[in-house]
N, C-alpha and C positions, 0 to 999 in steps of 0.2 A: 548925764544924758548922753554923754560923745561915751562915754563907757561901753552906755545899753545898745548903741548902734555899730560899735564893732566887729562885734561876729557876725555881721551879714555882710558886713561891706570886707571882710575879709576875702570870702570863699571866691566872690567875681575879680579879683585881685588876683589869686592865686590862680584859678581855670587861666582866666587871660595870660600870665605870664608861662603855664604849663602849653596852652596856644601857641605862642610865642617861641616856646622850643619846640615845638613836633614842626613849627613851618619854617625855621630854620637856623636848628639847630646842629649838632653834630648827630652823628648814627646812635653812640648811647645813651646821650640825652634825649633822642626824641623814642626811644625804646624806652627811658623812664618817664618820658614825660606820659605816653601811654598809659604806662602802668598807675599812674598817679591819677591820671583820668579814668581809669576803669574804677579807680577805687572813689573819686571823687562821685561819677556815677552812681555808684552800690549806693552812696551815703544817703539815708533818706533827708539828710539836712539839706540835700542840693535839691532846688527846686525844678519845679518841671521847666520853668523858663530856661534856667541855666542849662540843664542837662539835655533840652533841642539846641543848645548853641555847639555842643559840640556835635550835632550830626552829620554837618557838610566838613568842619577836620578830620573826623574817622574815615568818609567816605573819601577825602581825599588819600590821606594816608593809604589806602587799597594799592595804589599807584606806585607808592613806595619802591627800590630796589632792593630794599633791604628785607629778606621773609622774617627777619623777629618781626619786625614794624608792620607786617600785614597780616602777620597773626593777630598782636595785638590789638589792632584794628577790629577786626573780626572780632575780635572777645570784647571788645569797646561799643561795636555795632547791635551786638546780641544784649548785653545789658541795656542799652537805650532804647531795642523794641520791649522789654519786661518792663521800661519806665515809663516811656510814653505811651499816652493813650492813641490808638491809633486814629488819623485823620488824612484824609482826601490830597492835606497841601506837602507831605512826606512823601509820596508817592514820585512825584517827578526828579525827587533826588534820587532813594535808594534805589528803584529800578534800573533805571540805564546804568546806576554807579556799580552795582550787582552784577545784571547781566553783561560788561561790558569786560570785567574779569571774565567772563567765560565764554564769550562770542568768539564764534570761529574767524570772524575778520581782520580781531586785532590778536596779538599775544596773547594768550591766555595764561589764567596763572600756574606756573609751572611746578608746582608742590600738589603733590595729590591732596595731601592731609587737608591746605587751605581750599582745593577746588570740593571736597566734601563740604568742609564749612558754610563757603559761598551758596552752596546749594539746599543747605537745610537752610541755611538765612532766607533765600527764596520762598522756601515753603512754608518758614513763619507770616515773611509779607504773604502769602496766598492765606493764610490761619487766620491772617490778624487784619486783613485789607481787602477780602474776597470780593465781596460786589463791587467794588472800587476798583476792580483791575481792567475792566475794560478794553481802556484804549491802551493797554501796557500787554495784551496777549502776543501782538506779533513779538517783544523783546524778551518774554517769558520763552515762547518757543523757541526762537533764534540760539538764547542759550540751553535749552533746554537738549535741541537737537544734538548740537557740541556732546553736552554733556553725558548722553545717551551711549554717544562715540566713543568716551574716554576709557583711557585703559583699565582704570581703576573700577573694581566691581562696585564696590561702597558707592560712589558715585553713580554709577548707572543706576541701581537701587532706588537711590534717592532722587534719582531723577525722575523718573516711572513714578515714585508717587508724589511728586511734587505736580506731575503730569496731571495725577488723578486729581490730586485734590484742585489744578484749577481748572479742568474740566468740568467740575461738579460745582466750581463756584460760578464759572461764569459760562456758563454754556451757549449763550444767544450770543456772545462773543468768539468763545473757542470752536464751534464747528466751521468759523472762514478761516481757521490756520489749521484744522486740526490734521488736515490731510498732509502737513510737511513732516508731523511726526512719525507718521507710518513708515519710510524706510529706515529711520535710524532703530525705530522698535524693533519689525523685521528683523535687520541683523543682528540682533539682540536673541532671538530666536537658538541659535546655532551657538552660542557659549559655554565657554568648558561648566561654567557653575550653575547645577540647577536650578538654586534660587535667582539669580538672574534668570533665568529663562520662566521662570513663574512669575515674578515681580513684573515682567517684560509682557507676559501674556494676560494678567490683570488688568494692567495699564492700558492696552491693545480694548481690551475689552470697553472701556469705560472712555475713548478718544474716540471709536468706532461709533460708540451706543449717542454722545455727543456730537457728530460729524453729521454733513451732507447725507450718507447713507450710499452715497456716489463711491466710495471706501471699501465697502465691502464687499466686492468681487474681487476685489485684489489678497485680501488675507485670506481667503479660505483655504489654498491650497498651505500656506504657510501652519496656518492653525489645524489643520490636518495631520501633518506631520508631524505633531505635538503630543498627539496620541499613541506614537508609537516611541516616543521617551522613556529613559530607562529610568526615570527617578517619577517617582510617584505622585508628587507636589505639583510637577508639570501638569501632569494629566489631571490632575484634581481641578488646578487653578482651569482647563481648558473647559470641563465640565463645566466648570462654575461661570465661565464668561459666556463661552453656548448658552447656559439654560436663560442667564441674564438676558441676551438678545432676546430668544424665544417668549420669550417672556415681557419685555418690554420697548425691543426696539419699535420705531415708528412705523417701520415699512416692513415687520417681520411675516406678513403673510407673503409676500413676494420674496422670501428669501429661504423658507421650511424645509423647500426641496434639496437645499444646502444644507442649513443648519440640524435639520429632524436626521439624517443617518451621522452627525457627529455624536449626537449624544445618544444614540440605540447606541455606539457603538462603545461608551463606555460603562453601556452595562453587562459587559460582557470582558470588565476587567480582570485581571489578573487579581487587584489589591479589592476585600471585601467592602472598605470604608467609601472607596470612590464608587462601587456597587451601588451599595446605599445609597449614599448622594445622588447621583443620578436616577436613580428610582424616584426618590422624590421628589425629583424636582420633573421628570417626566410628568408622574400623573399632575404634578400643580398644576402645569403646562397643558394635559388635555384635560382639566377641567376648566382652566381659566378660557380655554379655546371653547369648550364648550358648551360656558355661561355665554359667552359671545356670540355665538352663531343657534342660541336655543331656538329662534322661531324656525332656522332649516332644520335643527333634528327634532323637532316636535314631536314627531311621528315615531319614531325611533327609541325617544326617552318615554314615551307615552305607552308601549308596544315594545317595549326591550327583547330584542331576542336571546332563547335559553345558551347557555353553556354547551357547543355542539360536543356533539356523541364522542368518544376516544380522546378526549383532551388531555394536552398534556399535564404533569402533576407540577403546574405554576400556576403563580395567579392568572388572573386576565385581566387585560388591560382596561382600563375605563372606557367607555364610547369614546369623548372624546380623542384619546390616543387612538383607538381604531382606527377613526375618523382621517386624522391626520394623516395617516400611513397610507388609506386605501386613496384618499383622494391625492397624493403624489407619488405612487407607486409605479405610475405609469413615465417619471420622470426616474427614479429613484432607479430601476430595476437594470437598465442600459450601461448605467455606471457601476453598477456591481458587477455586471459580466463583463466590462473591461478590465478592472481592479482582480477580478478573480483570475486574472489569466499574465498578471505583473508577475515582474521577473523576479520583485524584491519577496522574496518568502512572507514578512510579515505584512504588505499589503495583502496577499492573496488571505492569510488567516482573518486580519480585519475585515474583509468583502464579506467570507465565509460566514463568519459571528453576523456578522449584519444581517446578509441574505435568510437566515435562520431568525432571526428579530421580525424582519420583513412580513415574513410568511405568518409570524404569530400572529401577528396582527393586522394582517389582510385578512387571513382564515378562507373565507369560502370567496372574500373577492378576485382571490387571485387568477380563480376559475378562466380570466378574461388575459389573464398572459400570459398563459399555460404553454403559448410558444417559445418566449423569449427563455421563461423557468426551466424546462427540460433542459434547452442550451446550457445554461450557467451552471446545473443542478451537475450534469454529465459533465462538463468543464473541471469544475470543484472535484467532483470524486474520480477526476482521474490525476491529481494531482498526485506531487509526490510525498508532500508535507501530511503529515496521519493528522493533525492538526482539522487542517482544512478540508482533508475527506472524510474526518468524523461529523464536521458541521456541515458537509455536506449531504451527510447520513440522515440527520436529523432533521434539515431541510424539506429532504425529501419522503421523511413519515409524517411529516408536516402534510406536504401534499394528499398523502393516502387518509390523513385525516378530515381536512376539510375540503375535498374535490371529489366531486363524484365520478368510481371507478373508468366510466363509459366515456369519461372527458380525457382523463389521463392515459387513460389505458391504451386509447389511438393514436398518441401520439410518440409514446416510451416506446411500445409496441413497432411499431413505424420504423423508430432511431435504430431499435436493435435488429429489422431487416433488413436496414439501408447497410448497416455496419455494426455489426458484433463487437462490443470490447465490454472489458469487468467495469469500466464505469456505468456502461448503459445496463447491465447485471445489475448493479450494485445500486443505482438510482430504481430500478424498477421491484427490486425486493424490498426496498424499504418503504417505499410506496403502499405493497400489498401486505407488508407486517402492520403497518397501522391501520390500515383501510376497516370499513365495516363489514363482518362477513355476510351480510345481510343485502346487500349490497353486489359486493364482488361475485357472490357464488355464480352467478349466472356468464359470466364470462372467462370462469376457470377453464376452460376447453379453449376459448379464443388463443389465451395466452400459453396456454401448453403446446396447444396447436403450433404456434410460434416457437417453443423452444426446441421442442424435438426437430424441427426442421434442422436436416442435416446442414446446413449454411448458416444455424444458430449452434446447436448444439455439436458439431462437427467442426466448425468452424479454423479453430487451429490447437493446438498445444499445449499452450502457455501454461504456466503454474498459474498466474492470479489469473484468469479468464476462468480456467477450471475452479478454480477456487470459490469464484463469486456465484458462478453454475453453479454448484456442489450447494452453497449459502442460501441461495434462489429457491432450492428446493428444500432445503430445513424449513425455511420461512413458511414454504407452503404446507409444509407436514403441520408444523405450529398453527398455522394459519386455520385447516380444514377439522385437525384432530382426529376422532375417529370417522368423521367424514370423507376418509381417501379413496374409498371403494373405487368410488367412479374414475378417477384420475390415479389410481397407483400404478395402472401400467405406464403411461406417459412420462412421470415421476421415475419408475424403477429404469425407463431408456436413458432418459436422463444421465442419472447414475450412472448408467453402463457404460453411457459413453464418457465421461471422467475418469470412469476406472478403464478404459482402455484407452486414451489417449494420451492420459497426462502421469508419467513416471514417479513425479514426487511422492516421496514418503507422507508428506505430511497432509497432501490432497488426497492421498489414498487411505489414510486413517479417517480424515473427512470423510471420505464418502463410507468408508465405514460405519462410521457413528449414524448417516443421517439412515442409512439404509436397514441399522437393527432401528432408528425410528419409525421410521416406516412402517418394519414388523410388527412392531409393538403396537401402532396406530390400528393396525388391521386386525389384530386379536392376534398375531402368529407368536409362536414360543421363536423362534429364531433367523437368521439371515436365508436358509437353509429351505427353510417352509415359504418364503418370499421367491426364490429362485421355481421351488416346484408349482409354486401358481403361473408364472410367468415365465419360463424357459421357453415352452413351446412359441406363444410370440415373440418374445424376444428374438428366439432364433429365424423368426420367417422373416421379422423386422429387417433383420440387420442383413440377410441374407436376398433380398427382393431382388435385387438386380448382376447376382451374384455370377451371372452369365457374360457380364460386362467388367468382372475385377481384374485388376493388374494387381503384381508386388506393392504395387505402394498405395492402394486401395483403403480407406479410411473403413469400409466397412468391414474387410478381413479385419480387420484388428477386435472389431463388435463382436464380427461369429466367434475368435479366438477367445476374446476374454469369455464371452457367454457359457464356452464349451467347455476351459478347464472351471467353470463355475460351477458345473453343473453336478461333479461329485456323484454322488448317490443318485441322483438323476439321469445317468448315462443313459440307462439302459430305456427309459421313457421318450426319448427324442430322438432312438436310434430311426424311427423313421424318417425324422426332418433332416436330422444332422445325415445319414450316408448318400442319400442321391446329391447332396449338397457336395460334400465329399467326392463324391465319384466325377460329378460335375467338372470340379476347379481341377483334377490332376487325370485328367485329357492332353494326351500329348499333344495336342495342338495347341494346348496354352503356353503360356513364356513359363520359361524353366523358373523363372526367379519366382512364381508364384508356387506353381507346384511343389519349390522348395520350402516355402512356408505351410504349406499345408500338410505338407507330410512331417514339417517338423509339432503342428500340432497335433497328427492324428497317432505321431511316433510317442508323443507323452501319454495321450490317450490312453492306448492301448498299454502303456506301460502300468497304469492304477488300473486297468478294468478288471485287475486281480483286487482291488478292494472292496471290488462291488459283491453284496451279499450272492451266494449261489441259486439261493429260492431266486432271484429277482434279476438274475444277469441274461437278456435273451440277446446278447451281443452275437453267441455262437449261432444266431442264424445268419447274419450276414458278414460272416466271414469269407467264405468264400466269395461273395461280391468285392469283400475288400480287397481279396487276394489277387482275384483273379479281373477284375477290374480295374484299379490302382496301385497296384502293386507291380506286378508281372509286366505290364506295357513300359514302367519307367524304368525299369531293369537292365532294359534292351540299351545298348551301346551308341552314345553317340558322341560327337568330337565337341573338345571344347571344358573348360573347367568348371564352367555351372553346371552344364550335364553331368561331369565328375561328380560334383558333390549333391546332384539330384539323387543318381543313385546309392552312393552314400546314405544320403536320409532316406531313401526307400529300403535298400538291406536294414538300415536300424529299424525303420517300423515294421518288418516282416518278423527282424529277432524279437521284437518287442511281443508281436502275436506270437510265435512261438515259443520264445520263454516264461508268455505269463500262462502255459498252458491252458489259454484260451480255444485254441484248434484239438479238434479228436481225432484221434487215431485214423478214421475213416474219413476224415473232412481230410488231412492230411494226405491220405495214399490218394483221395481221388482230385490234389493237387498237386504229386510228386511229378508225371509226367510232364507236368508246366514250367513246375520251380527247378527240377534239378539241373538243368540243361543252362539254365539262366545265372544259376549258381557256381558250377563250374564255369560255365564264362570268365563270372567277376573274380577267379580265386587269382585273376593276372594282371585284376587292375592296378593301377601306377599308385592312386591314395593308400599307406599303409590301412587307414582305420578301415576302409572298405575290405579288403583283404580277411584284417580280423574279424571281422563284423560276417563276411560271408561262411569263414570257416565256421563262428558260431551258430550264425542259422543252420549252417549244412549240418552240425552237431544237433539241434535241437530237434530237428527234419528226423534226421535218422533214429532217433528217440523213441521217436510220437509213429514213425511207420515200422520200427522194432524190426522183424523176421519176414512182416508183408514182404517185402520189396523181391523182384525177380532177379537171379543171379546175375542175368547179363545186365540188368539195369546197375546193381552193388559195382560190378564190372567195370562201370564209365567210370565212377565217383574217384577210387583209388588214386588212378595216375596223376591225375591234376592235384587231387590232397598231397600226396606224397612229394610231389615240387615243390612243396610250401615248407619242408624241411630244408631247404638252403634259404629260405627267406633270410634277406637282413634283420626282419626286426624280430627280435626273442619272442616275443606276447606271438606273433602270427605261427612262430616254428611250434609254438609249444600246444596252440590251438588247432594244429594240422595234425597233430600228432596225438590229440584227444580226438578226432573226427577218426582217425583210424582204429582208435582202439572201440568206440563206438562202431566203426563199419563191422569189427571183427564179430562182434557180440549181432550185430544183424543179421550174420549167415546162417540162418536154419536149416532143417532137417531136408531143407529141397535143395540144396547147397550141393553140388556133388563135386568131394573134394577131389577124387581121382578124377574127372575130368576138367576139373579148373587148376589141377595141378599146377601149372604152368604160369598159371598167377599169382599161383599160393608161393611158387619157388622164388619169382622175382621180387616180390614184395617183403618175403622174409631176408633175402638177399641184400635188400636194397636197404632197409631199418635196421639189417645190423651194423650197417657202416657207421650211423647215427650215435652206435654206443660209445662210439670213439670221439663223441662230439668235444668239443673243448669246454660248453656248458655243463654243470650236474644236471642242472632241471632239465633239460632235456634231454642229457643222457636218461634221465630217471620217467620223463616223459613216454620215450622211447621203448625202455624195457616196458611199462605199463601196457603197451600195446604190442608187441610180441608176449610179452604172458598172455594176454586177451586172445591171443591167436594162434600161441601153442598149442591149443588143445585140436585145433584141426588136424594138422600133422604133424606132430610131435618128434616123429622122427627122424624127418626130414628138415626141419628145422635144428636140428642137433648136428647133423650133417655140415648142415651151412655153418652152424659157430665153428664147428672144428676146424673147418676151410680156410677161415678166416680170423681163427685166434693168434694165429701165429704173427699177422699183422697192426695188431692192435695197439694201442699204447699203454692202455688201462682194462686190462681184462679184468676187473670188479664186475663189471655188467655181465659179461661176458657169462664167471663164475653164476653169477645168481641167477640168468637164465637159465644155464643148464640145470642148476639144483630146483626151480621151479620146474622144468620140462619131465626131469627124468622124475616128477614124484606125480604121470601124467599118463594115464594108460594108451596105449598105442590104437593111432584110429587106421590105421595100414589094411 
């Protein structure tokens, strides 16, 4: 019998004396005594009485200075929650004995590995003791918050769900503490490792959704910024805790106007899965909202309204999601337009995505804040991020989709006369790309009316101003199709003014393209056939007040481009364009203008040689040009702009008389005007004036051939013939063509024996030339005494021999004679 009763009475024998060294023994014996007791524990021969007697030694042992011994512990603690059944009267040991290693009041245990341990052991008592924690939540938090703090990520981890899980155990208990947890969470926020920061944001989730509700003003801004996290998981876990509240907080309708723009906003993630997610948890959300509120939308669910007109290719949102958006819209819209105008780039894109969310699902409500929307819309698209001005793009064909034209149109309209810029372009083209044409057509003249306005359309310079102008009117080509008839003049000024105010290549390829649309919209084969419909206006357009222009006149710039536009067309608008003309270069205008006018009417006349003959009636008002515009600015006056006035008026005179536009007769019956003005200039101080006069006076004496009267030929010589000492080569050699020309003009009414005397000085005086130190104009030289040996032949022979003896280089010299003497005598 004492046999059969020894193995029981052994084991309580043994625990006690293993007792016995852990409380005070040496360091290695209570390390083994431990280890003897963890194994005594595992045994299932140790009964459950035995194995609660060791739970206040382990829990002592925690205290230990020794970490094997509170490791041990720990592995001693954890085997006797697996053995004991849990109950009510364990409770007021292991907690405080628990939390008291991790309270921030006393030491805490200074091994990470054991403060992990301590911490799931926690969350087992929460597993294994949950309704029973009650009155233990303040010592759960106390260390919990510690714990939150600690360095070690593991722990944080595990603390956040040891959070959750007594959250959700004791909840009529945990919302009077739950509020101490929120700053240690919080700074939980900002951690290098994203999975803390998602464990941390879960946690957040499920202590808030448990709390007062008093809490939740305080994380919003926190939990916002969780959305522009670079790890994925964050923003996933932020979705998932939003839709949770939305969904089941207590006081969630008092909070939508918060919570409903964090989760639009992660539907417009980057990552497709967190897309998803929030999509569905969206519509749960307004369907759960609007199983709730069915007797206010009775009406509505009863009477659904259709899918409006031009929608975009997405789904649409349920009622209830409408619902939700239009009735805090009015809260919602304020904070986008501050947010859209942040410094941080990725707030302003977040706004952007929103504001675009917003609109979808207001649709036609938004009609009511069409004030505030234009602001934020224009804000957005003038941004610098392409990001947030393409959702601002979108936004705003949002609007042209569900706002009727006559709402918006007043007030876009408005922004761009108070103040012209490419966002108010750009907000209002996207507007009328979506809009209904059915609809807008009747206020297509309002709006054009507005853009041609020279203080819209004149406005300034810029590349993207021009740019969005230029866009503005594709939009409407797109928009009308072959309906432009009525509005392509308006359209086509447009254009003109782009191409003449804004230099860039790449606006000017723009307005190329939209303008052969244009053509094409109108039935015309090319850009070409566009001009010939509309030159004539364009040119009155731009020219209206053209009595009032200066140099820096925005509208000379319209008549300039319109006129080298105009190609083949010249000879059609020679009525508008010459009093136009004659008009601006009145010497009493400022030189600076007259300077630009002549330099476009100097191009002009330079192509009016490519204008067909049948169709050129340019040579009727020639002599208007000549002798109206030309000849007044010729005349001398002090000062370098006037220098270079008449500069640009000799080129446009040589311009008309090189492109043998002037006849023989239209010429002699303006010699008596021009030659006198000519020889003038042949002393002006500008070389190219100079050259430029000897040309014309070349091309003069051409076109009036043998007309001219000897005494007139008479004047011309002497002042040419000065123009052989000219410094600059090009002028000596162009004076010296103007002679050989003059020789060839003396006709049969020429009488050489009594101009003798001119004939003798002038042969005299060009043979000195031969000797010049240049060939070409040694060679220049001889070409014009051959031209004029044939007068007197022998008297010019005379003169070489006079003068051969001084020469340096009688080459010229020879070759004149052997041309004179093969010349019959005019004697």
């Amino acid at each position: 019998m004492a046999c059969d009763d020894g193995p029981p009475l052994e084991s309580p024998q043994r625990l006690a004396r293993q007792l016995n060294l852990l409380l005070a023994g040496e360091r290695l014996e209570k390390q083994r005594a431990l280890d003897v007791l963890v194994a005594e524990a595992k045994n299932e021969r140790t009964t459950e009485e035995e194995v609660r007697m060791l739970l206040r030694p382990s829990l002592a042992a925690l205290d230990s200075r020794t970490e094997a011994c509170r490791s041990r512990s720990l592995r001693l603690l954890s085997v006797l929650l697996d053995r004991l059944p849990p109950t009510r009267d364990d409770l007021p040991l292991l907690v405080p004995a628990l939390s008291r290693r991790l309270s921030p009041l006393k030491p805490a245990e200074p091994a990470e590995e054991l403060r992990l341990e301590l911490v799931r052991l926690l969350s087992r008592v929460v597993a294994l003791h949950g309704p029973d924690l009650g009155p233990y939540v303040g010592d759960f938090v106390t260390a919990l918050c510690r714990c939150m703090l600690d360095p070690f990520a593991e722990v944080k981890k595990e603390a956040c769900r040891c959070a959750t899980n007594l959250a959700n155990a004791v909840p009529e208990h945990f919302h009077l503490q739950a509020e101490s947890l929120l700053p240690p969470l919080l700074h939980m926020f900002t951690h290098q490792h994203s999975r803390v920061r998602s464990v941390a944001v879960l946690c957040l989730g499920q202590v808030v959704l448990h709390s007062s509700g008093k809490t939740l003003e305080d994380v919003f801004t926190h939990l916002a910024q969780r959305l522009f996290d670079d790890a994925p998981m964050v923003r996933q876990a932020v979705t998932d805790v939003v839709s949770m509240w939305l969904l089941n907080l207590r006081d969630r309708y008092s909070y939508f106007h918060k919570l409903v723009p964090l989760l639009l906003s992660s539907l417009s993630d980057e990552m497709p899965d967190i897309k998803q997610s929030a999509a569905e948890y969206w519509s749960k959300i307004g369907l759960q909202w609007q199983m709730e509120n069915e007797e206010d939308l009775k009406d509505k669910l009863d009477f659904s309204s259709p899918t409006p007109q031009l929608y975009p290719a997405v789904e649409r949102p349920c009622l209830g999601c409408r619902e939700l958006v239009q009735r805090n819209l009015y809260r919602l819209l304020p904070a986008v337009g501050n947010d859209i105008g942040d410094w941080v780039v990725g707030t302003r894109i977040k706004a952007a995505q929103l504001l675009r969310l917003l609109l979808l699902h207001a649709e036609d409500y938004s009609t009511q804040h069409m004030q505030i929307l234009v602001t934020i819309l224009h804000r957005a698209c003038s941004d610098d991020e392409s990001t947030v001005v393409i959702n601002g793009i979108l936004a705003a064909e949002l609007i042209g989709t569900f706002v009727n034209p006559e709402v918006f149109l007043k007030l876009m309209l408005a922004r761009i006369q108070q103040s012209a810029s490419p966002s108010s372009l750009m907000v209002l083209a996207s507007a009328v790309r979506c809009s209904s044409v059915e609809l807008l057509h009747p206020f297509l003249p309002r709006i054009l009316e507005t853009l041609v306005d020279p203080d819209v359309s004149q406005a300034t310079a810029k590349d993207d101003y021009h740019r969005q102008l230029v866009a503005f009117v594709k939009a409407l080509v797109g928009f009308c199709g072959d309906g432009c008839q009525d509005i392509s003049l308006q359209l086509h000024k447009i254009l003109l003014c782009s191409r003449a105010l804004c230099p860039n290549d790449d606006v000017q390829k723009q307005v190329q393209s939209v303008t052969e649309e244009l053509s094409h919209a109108l039935g015309l084969s090319d850009e070409q056939q566009l001009f010939r419909q509309h030159l004539p206006d364009l040119l009155v357009w731009s020219a209206s007040n053209h009595h009032n222009w200066s140099s820096h006149s925005t509208e000379l710039l319209l008549f300039k481009t319109a006129m080298l536009f105009a190609g083949p067309m010249l000879d059609e608008v020679l009525p508008v364009a010459i009093p136009i003309f004659r008009d601006c270069l009145q010497t009493k205008n400022e030189p600076e203008l007259r300077l630009k006018v002549f330099s476009l009417l100097s191009r002009l006349l330079l192509h009016a040689g490519e204008i067909p003959i049948s169709q050129n009636h340019l040579s009727e008002y020639l002599e208007v040009v000549v002798r109206d515009m030309i000849v007044p600015n010729l005349v001398w006056h002090a000062g370098w702009t006037s220098a270079a006035l008449r500069t640009t008026a000799i080129s446009s005179l040589w311009a008309l008389l090189n492109g043998c536009q002037l006849s023989s007769q239209q010429a002699m019956a303006l010699s008596n005007e021009l030659l006198p003005q000519l020889i003038s200039m042949l002393e002006e101080d500008p070389r190219m004036t100079r050259l430029l006069t000897c040309r014309t006076l070349k091309s003069l004496l051409i076109l009036c051939g043998t007309k001219l009267e000897p005494d007139t030929l008479n004047t011309v010589y002497p002042d040419v013939l000065k123009r052989l000492d000219d410094s600059v080569k090009d002028v000596r050699l162009a004076a010296a063509q103007v002679l050989n020309i003059w020789f060839s003009c003396l006709g049969n009414n020429y009488d050489t024996q009594c101009y003798k005397a001119h004939l003798e000085f002038l042969y005299s005086s060009l043979l000195v030339y031969l000797d010049d130190p240049d060939a070409e104009t040694q060679q220049a030289v001889l070409d014009a005494l051959c031209a004029g040996s044939v007068l007197l032949p022998d008297l010019l022979c005379r003169e070489v021999e006079a003068v051969q003896h001084k020469h340096r280089t009688k080459h010229y010299l020879q070759l004149l004679l052997e041309h004179v003497q093969g010349k019959p005598s005019a004697d």
